[in-house]
C-alpha positions as CSV (number, residue, x, y, z in Angstrom):
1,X,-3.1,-137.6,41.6
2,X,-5.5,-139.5,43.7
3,X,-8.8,-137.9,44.6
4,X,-10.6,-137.7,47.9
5,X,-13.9,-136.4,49.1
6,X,-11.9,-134.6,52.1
7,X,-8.6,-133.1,52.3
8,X,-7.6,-132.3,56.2
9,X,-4.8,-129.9,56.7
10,X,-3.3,-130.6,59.8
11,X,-2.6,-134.1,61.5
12,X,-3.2,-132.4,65.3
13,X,-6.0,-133.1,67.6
14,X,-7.8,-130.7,65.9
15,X,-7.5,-132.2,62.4
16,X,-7.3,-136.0,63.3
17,X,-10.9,-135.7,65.4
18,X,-12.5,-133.8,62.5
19,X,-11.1,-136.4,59.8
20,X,-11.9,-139.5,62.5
21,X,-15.5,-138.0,62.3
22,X,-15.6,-137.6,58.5
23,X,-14.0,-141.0,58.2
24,X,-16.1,-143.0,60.2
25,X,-19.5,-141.7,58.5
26,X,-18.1,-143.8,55.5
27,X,-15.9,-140.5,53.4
28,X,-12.7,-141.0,51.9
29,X,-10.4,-138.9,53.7
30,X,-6.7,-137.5,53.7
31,X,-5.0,-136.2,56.5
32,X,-2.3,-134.1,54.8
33,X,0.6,-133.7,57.7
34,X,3.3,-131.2,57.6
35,X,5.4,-133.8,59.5
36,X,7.8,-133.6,62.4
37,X,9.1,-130.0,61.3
38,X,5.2,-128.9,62.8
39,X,5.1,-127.0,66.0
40,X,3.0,-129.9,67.5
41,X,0.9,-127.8,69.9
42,X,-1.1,-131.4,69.9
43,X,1.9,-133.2,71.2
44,X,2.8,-130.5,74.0
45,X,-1.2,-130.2,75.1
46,X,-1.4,-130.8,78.8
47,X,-4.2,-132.8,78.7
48,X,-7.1,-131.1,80.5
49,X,-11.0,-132.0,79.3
50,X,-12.2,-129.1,80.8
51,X,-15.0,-126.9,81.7
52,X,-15.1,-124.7,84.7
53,X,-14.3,-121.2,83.7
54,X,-14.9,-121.4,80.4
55,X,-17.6,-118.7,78.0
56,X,-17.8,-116.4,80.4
57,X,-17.8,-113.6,77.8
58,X,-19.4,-116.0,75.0
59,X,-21.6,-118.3,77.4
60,X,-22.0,-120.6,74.3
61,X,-18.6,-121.6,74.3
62,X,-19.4,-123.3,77.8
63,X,-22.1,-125.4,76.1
64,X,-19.8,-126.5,73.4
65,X,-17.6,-127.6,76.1
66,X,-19.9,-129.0,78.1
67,X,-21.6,-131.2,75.3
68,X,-17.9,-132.3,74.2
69,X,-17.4,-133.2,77.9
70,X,-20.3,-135.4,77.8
71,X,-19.2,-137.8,74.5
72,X,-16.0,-138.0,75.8
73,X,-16.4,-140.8,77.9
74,X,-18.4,-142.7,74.2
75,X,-15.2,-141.5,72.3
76,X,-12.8,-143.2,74.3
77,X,-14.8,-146.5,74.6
78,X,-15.1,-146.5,70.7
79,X,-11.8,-146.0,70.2
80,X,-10.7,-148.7,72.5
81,X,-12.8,-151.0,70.9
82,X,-11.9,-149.9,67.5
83,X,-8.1,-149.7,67.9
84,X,-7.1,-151.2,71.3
85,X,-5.8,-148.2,72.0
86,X,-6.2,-146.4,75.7
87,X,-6.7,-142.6,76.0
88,X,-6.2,-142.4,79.4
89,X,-9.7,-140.7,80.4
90,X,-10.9,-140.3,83.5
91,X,-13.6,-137.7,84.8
92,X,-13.6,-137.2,88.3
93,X,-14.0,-133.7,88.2
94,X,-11.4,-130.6,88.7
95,X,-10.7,-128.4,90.7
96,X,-9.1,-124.6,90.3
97,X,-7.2,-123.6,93.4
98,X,-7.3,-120.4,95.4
99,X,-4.8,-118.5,97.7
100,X,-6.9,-116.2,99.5
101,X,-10.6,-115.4,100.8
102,X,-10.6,-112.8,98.1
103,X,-9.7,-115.1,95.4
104,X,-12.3,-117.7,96.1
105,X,-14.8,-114.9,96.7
106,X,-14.4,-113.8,93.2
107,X,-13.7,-117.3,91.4
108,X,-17.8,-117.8,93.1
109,X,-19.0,-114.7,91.9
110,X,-17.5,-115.6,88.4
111,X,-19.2,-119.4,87.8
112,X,-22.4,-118.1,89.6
113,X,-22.3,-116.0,87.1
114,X,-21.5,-118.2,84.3
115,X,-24.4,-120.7,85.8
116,X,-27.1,-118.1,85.4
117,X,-25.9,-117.6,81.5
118,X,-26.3,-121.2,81.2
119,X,-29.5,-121.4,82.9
120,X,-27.4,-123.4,85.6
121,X,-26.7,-126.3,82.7
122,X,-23.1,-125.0,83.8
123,X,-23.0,-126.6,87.9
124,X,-20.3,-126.3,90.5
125,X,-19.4,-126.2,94.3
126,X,-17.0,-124.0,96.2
127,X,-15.2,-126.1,98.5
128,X,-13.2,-124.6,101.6
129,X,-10.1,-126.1,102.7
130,X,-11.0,-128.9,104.8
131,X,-13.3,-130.2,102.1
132,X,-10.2,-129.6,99.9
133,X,-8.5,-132.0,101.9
134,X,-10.8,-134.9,101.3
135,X,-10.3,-134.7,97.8
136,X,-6.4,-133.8,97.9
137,X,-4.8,-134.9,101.2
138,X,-1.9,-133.9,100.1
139,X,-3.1,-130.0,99.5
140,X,-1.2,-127.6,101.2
141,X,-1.9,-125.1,104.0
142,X,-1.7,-121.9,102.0
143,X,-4.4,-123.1,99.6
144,X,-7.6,-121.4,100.9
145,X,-10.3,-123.3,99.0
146,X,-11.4,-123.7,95.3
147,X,-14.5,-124.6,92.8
148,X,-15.1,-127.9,91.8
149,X,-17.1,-128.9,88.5
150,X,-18.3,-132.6,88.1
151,X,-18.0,-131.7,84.7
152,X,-14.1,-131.4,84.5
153,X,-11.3,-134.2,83.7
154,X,-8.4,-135.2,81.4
155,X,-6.8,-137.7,79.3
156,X,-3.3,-138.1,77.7
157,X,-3.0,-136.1,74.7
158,X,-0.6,-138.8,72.7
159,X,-2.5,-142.0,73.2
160,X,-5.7,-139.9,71.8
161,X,-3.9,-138.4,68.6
162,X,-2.5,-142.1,68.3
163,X,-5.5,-143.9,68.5
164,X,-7.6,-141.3,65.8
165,X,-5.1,-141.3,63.5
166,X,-5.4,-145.7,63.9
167,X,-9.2,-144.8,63.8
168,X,-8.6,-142.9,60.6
169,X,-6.8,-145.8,58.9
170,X,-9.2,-148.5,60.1
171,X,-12.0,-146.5,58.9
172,X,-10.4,-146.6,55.5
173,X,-8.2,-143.0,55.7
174,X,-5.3,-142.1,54.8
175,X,-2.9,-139.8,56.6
176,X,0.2,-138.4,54.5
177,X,3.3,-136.7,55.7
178,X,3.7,-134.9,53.1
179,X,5.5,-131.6,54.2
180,X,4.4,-128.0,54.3
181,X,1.2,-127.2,52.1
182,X,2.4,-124.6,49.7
183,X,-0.8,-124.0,47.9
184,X,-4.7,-124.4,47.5
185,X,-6.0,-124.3,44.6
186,X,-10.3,-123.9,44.2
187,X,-10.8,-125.5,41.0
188,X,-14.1,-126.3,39.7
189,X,-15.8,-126.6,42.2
190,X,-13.2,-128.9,44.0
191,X,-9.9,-128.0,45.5
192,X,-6.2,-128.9,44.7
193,X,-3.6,-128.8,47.6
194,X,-0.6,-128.7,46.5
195,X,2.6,-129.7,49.1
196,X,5.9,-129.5,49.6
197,X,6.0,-133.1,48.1
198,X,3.1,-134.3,46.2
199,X,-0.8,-133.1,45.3
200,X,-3.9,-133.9,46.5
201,X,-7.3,-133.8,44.6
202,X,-10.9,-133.2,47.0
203,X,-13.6,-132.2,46.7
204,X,-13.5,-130.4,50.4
205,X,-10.9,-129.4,52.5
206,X,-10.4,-128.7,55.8
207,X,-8.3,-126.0,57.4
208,X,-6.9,-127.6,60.8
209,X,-3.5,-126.1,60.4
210,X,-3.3,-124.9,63.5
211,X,-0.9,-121.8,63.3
212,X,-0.2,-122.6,59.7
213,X,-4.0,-121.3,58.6
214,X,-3.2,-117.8,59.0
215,X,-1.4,-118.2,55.5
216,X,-3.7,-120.9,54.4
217,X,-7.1,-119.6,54.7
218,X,-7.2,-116.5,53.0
219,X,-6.0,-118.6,49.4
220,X,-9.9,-119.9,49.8
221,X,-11.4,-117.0,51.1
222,X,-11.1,-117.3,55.3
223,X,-9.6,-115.7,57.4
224,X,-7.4,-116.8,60.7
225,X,-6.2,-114.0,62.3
226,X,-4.1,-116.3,64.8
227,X,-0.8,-115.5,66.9
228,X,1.2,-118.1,68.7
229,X,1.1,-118.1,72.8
230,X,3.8,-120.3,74.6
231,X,2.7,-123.1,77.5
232,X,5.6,-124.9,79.7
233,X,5.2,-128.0,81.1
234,X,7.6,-129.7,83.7
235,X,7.0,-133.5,84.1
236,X,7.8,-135.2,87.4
237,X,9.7,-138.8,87.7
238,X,6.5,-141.2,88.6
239,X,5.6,-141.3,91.8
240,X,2.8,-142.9,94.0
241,X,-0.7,-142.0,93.4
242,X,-0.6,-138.1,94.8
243,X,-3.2,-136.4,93.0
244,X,-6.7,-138.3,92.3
245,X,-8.2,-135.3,90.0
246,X,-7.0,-132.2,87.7
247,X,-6.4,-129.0,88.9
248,X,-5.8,-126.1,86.5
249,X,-1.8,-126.3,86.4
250,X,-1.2,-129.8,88.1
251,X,-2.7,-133.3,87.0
252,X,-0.9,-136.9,87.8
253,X,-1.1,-138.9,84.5
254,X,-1.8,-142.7,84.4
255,X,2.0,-143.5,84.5
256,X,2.4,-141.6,88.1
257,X,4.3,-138.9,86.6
258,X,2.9,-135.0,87.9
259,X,2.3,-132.7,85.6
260,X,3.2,-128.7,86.6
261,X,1.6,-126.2,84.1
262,X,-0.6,-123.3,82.4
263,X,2.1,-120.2,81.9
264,X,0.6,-118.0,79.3
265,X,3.7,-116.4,77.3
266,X,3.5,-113.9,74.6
267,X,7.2,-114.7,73.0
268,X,6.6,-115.1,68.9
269,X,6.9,-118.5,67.1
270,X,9.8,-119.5,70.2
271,X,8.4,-122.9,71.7
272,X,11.2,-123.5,73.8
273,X,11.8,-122.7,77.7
274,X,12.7,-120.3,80.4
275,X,14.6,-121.2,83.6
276,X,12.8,-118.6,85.4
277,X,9.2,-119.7,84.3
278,X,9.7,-123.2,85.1
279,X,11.0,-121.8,88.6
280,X,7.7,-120.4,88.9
281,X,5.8,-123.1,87.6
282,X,7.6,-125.4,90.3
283,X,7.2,-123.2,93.2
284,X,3.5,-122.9,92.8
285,X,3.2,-126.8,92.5
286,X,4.8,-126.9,95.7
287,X,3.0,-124.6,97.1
288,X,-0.4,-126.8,96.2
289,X,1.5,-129.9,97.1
290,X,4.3,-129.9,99.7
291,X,4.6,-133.4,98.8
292,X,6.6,-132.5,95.7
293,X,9.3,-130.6,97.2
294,X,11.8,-133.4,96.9
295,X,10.8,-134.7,93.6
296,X,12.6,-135.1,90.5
297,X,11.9,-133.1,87.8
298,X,13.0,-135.5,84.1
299,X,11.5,-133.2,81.4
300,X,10.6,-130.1,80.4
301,X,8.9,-128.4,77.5
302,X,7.3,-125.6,75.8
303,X,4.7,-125.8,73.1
304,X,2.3,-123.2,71.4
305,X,-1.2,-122.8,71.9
306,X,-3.1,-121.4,69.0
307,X,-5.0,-118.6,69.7
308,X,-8.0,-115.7,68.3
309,X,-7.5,-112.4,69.0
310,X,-10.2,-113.4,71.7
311,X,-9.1,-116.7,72.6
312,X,-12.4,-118.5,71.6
313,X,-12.4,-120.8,68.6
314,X,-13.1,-120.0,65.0
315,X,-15.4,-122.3,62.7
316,X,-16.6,-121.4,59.2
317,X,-17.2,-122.4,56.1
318,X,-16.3,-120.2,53.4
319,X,-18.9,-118.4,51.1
320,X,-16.7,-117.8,48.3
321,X,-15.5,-121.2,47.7
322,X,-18.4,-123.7,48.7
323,X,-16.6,-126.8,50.5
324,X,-13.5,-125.5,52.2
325,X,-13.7,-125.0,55.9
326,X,-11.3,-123.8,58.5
327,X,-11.1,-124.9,62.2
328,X,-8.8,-123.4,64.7
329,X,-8.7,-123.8,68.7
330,X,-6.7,-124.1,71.5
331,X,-8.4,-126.7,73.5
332,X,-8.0,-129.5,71.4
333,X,-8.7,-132.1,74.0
334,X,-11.5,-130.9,75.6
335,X,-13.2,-130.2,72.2
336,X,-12.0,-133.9,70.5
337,X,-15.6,-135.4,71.2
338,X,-17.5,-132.7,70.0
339,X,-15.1,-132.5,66.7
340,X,-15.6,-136.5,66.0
341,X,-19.6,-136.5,66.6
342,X,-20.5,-132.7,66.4
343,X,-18.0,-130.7,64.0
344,X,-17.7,-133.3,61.5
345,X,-21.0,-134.1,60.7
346,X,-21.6,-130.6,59.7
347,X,-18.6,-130.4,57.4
348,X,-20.2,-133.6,55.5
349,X,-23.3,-131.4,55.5
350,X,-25.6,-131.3,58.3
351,X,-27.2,-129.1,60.3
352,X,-23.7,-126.9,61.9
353,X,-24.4,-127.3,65.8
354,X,-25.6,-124.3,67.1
355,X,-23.2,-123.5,69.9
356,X,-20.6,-122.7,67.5
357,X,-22.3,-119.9,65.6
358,X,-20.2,-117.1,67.2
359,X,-17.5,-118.3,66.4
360,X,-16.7,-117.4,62.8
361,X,-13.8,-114.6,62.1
362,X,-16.9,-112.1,60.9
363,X,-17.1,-111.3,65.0
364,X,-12.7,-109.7,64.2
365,X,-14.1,-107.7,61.6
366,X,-16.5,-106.0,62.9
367,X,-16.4,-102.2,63.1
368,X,-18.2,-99.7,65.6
369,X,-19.5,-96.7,64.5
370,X,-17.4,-93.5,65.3
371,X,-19.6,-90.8,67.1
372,X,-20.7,-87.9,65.5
């Protein structure tokens, strides 16, 4: 049984940035996989680095975003470099469209009032439709206006898993498809993980399961109180450049192919897709860009987002059994730099970053007091 200083549970985004990050400060690492029987929320992501809209209950959550959004840009240069490998990113900013005065009246009152909690770190400008235009000239009449964020971008979710897990490798990691975990075992103050397959001696592990750490973390006292919430994607044939910056639901990849997004679907462990959602995905891509009309749609998905009762992520290290962690989130992309050059550091033992120190499951447990 070979022994590492890091097991990672979960070869996602989520996993593959933290054990990038652990390897490339010199650890030995494993990325434990549970192989192509995974629900693969990494592979269905739609590829957003994003930052508008986000904390506005938890205005920290916006810094963490914003500081991943800033080492994006390093991480994708490095890992060119490192593994020749192309993610894809590009940050001209994004845009979130609106369909009537109201709805760009309250979308302003919303990031003003997300700037103030950010002590305007958090900047933006509400364009009308004309200004629109110059950005999209392809944006259709019935689009009112909509807030733009310098801040906002996206990349393509498989040539960044790709080129972590090749940074894993070249960094001296190794990544093993090794089936389900079954069982982890705390054990002297290390940890065996046993899987479907083989075992794995560490002397940490990290949770990165993604669903899969509800049952996982309570065996080293965490909690993950996670449900599943379905995302369909329809993909366009490629077309001529159309789209020069992300929106919320559409984005044109590097390829030329649209992407049409973002339904939010509360339907169990079911990843696959509805004829009538798609129908509404479409007709509100249309709607934003006439353009599309006539375009072929070849593909068409549905993937799981992982998700706390509150949507926010969770981060912790458990108390009970000193070197196992657990890190769940639905916004793997966005959060990848942060997880190389932020989250991992702190899992080898620095100082944890302190945007993400609501986000532990204590904030699920809490009770309020019943009046007397």
């Amino acid at each position: 049984m070979t022994s590492y200083d890091f097991a990672v549970i979960g070869g996602g985004l989520v996993g593959s940035a933290i054990a990038y990050g652990l390897a490339r400060a010199g650890h030995q690492v494993c990325v434990l996989d549970e192989g192509d029987v995974a629900y693969r929320a990494s592979r269905g992501n739609f590829g957003l680095v994003w930052v508008q809209g986000k904390g506005q209950e938890i205005p920290l959550y916006s810094e963490w975003s914003m500081s991943s959004a800033s080492l994006w840009a390093g991480l994708t240069d490095e890992l060119y470099d490192l593994t020749g490998i192309r993610t894809q990113h590009q940050a001209p900013g994004g845009v979130h469209l609106c369909y009537s005065a109201d709805e760009l009246s309250s979308r302003q009152s919303a990031l003003e009032s997300l700037s103030r909690a950010t002590q305007g770190r958090f900047d933006f400008d509400m364009l009308d439709h004309d200004q629109l235009r110059q950005l999209i000239p392809e944006i259709g009449e019935s689009v009112v206006g909509a807030s733009w964020s310098r801040l906002d971008g996206h990349a393509n979710p498989l040539y960044l898993l790709r080129a972590l897990h090749a940074g894993i490798q070249h960094h001296g990691g190794t990544y093993k498809s090794c089936g389900p975990v079954r069982r982890i075992r705390p054990e002297a103050g290390s940890f065996i993980v046993d899987c479907e397959r083989q075992q794995v001696h560490a002397a940490r592990v990290v949770l990165a399961a993604g669903l899969g750490n509800r049952d996982l973390a309570p065996q080293v006292g965490l909690s993950a109180p996670l449900a599943p919430n379905r995302g369909e994607i329809l993909v366009t044939e490629r077309m001529k450049p159309l789209l020069n910056l992300p929106t919320t639901y559409l984005r044109q990849t590097g390829e030329g192919s649209i992407l049409m997004g973002d339904s939010h679907e509360d339907v169990g462990f079911d990843d696959g897709t509805e004829t009538h959602v798609l129908s509404h995905i479409a007709q509100r891509a249309v709607r934003a860009l006439p353009a599309l009309a006539n375009t072929r749609v070849v593909r068409a998905w549905g993937a799981l987002r992982v998700m706390t009762p509150d949507g926010y992520p969770l981060y912790e290290a458990s108390e009970t059994y000193p070197g196992a962690f657990v890190a769940c989130c639905h916004s793997g992309v966005t959060l990848a730099a942060a997880h190389v050059k932020r989250l991992a550091p702190w899992i080898a033992g620095d100082t944890p970053p302190a945007e993400i120190s609501p986000f532990t499951a204590e904030r699920f447990h809490v009770q309020t007091a019943t009046p007397v």
